[in-house]
N, C-alpha and C positions, 0 to 999 in steps of 0.2 A: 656473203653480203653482210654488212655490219650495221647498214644503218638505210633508214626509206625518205630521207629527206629530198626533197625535189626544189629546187631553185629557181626562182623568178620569180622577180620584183625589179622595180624603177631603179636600185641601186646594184642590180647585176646589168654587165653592160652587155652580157651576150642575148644573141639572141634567139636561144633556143633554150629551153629545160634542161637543170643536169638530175641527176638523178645520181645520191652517193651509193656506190657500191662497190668490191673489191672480188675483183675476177683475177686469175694470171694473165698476162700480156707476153705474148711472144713479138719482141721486137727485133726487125734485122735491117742492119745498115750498115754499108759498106762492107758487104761480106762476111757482117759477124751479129751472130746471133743475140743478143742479150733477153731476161727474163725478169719481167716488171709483174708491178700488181696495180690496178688502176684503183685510184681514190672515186672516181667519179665519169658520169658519161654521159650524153648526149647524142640526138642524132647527126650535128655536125661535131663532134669531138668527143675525144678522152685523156682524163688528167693521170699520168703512169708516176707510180711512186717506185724505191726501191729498184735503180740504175745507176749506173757513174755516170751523174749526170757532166762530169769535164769530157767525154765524148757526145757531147751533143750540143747545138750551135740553134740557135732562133734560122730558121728557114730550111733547114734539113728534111732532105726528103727522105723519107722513111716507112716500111711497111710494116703495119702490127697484124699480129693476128687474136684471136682469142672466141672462147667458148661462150655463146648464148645462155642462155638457162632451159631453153627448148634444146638442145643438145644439137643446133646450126651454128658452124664456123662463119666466123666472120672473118676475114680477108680484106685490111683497106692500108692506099693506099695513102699518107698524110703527110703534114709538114708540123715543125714543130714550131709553135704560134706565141709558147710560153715556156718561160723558163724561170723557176723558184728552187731557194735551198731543200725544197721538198721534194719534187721533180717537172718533168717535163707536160705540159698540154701539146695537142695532138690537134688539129684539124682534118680532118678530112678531106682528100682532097675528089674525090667521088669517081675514080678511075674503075674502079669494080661498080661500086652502086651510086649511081647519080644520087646526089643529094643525101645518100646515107636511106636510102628509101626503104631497107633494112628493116631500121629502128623505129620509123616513124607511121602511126601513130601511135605505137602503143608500148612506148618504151616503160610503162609505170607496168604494162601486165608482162614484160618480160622481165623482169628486173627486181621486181616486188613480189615477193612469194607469200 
């Protein structure tokens, strides 16, 4: 993790907290594995950097995986909601854990060491 900044305010439009932190991301879609690093994360999403982002389309549905900081796999399954020269957002679509119930509430003590 590189930085504890947490998001929310009137000028972010989501709405939930992100919280910036950089984990690896095991992404698999359509049969093939790729390997991200997430900029940032929430209980309904996460922003994955470092992918060819030309294999990935706004509405792809896609499975991440990646390592808690309490050493719990997370497994979800999501769509992809956002797409920048930087890379791809992630919603969740809550197929394993409704709502991402996971992460919530206490994503700043998992995440901020």
């Amino acid at each position: 993790m590189t930085s504890q900044k947490v998001y929310q305010n009137s000028s972010d439009w989501r709405n939930s907290k992100r919280l910036d932190c950089e984990v690896p991301v095991d992404i698999f879609f359509k049969g093939k594995l790729y390997r991200g690093t997430s900029v940032n994360i929430s209980e309904t999403g996460i922003f994955i950097k470092s992918i060819p982002l030309d294999d990935f389309k706004i509405f792809d549905k896609l499975t991440i995986t990646f390592q808690r900081p309490d050493l719990k796999p997370v497994k979800e399954v999501g769509r992809v909601a956002r797409k920048t020269n930087e890379g791809i957002g992630i919603l969740y679509l809550g197929e394993n854990h409704p709502k991402a119930s996971w992460l919530r509430p206490n994503i700043e003590d998992l995440f901020i060491s």
